[in-house]
C-alpha positions in Angstrom: -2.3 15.3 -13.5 -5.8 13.7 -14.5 -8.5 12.4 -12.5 -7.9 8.7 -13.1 -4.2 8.6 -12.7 -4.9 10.3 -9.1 -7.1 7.4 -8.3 -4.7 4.8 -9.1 -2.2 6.8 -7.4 -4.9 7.2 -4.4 -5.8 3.5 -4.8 -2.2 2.5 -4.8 -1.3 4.1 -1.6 -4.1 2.2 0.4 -1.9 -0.7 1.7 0.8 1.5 2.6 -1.5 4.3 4.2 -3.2 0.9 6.4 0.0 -0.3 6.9 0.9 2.8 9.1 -2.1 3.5 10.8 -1.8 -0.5 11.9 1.6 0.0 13.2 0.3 3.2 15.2 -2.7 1.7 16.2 -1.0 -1.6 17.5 1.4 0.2 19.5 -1.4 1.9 21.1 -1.8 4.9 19.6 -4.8 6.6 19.0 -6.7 7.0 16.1 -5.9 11.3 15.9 -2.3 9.8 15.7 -2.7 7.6 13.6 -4.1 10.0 10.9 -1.7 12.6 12.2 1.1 10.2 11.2 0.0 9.4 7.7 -0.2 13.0 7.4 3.7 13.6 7.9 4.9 9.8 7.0 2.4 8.7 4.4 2.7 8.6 0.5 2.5 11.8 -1.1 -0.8 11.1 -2.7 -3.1 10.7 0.6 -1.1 13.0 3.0 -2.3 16.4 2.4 -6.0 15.3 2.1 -4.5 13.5 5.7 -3.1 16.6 7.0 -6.3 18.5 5.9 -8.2 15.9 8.1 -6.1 16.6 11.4 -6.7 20.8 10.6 -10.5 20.0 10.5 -9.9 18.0 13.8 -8.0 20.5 15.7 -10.6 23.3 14.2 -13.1 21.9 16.1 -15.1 18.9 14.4 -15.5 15.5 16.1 -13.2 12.8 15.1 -16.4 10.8 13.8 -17.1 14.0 11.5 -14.0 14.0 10.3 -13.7 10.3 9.3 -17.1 10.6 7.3 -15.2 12.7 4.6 -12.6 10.2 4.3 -14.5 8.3 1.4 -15.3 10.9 -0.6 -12.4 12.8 -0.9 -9.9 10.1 -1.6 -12.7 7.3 -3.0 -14.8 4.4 -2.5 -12.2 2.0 -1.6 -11.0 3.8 1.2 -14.8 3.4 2.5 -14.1 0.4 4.5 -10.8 2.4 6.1 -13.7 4.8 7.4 -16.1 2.9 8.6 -13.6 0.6 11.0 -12.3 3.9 12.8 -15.4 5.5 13.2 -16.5 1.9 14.9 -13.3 2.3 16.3 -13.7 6.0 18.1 -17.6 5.0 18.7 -17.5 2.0 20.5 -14.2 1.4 21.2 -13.9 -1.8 18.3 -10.4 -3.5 18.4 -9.0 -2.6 15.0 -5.3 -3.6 14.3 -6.6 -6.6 13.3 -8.7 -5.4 10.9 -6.5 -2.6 9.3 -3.7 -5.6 8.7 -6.8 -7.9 6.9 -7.7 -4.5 5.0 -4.1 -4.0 4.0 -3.8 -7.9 3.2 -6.9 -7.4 0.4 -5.9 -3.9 -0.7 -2.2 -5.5 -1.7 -4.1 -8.4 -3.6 -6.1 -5.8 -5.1 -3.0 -4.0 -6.4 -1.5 -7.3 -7.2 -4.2 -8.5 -9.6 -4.5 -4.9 -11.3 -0.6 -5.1 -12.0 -1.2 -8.6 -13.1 -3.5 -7.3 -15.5 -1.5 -4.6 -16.9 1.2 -7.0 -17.2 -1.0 -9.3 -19.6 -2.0 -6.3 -21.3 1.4 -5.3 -22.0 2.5 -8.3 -24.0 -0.4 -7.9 -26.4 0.7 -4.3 -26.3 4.4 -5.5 -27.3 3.2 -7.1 -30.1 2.8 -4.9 -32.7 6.3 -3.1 -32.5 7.9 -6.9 -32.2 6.3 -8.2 -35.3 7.1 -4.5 -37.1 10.5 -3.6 -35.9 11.9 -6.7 -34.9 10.8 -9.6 -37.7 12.0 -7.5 -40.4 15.0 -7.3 -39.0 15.5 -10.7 -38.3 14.7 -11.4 -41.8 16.8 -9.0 -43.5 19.7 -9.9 -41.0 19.8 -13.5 -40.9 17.7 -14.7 -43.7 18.3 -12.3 -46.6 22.0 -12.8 -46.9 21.5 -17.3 -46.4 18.7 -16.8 -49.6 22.0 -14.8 -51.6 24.2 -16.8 -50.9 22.1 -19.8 -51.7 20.9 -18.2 -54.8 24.5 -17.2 -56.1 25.7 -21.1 -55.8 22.6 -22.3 -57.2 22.8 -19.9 -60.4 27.2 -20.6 -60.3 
């Protein structure tokens, strides 16, 4: 798979990813479950990068650490995901709120790119429409009206 269809398919597993760690979070779990759950329930794009977080955690490195490599190995826009749980772990920062306001704008996100995509498409569409389709309207409905009108003008 190419690099920039793993981005969208990084970028498109952000609401999902802050989805779950808000639900662990806000039930009082802690931030090593949370990342241990989007590890075994997340999408299939962010877990093993996940589960390679909790192996580096239980190998030794602070939690903090950990969370700093976040950014750069699934990308910038899971910056912000990083920074409010390393508040989190460092000075105790309530974050549930947060995560569901980060989810909130990561879906918009997603929902303007598809938007965009969607407007794309129909300038896409047009070519095979006016190529495939016209002619066959015209040949099909038009053609046989202009012989038929053309025999009784010429009868």
């Amino acid at each position: 798979m190419d690099r920039a269809s793993q981005t969208t398919k990084k970028l498109a597993a952000l609401p999902g990813t802050l989805d779950l760690l808000a639900v662990v979070l806000g039930a009082g779990g802690t931030i090593s479950s949370g990342i241990r759950m989007v590890a075994k329930r997340g999408d299939n794009t962010v877990s093993p990068i996940f589960q390679q977080l909790m192996t580096s955690r239980e190998a030794g490195q602070s939690l903090v650490t950990v969370l700093h490599c976040l950014p750069d190995q699934l990308g910038e826009p899971y910056r912000p995901l990083a920074r409010a749980l390393i508040a989190t772990e460092r000075d105790g920062a309530p974050i549930a709120s947060l995560l569901v306001r980060l989810a909130e704008e990561a879906g918009a996100n997603r929902r303007r790119a598809s938007e965009a995509k969607a407007k794309q498409l129909s300038v896409q569409l047009l070519f095979p429409l006016v190529v495939c389709f016209l002619p066959a309207v015209l040949l099909g409905a038009v053609l046989p009206l202009v012989i038929v009108a053309a025999g009784r003008f010429l009868a």
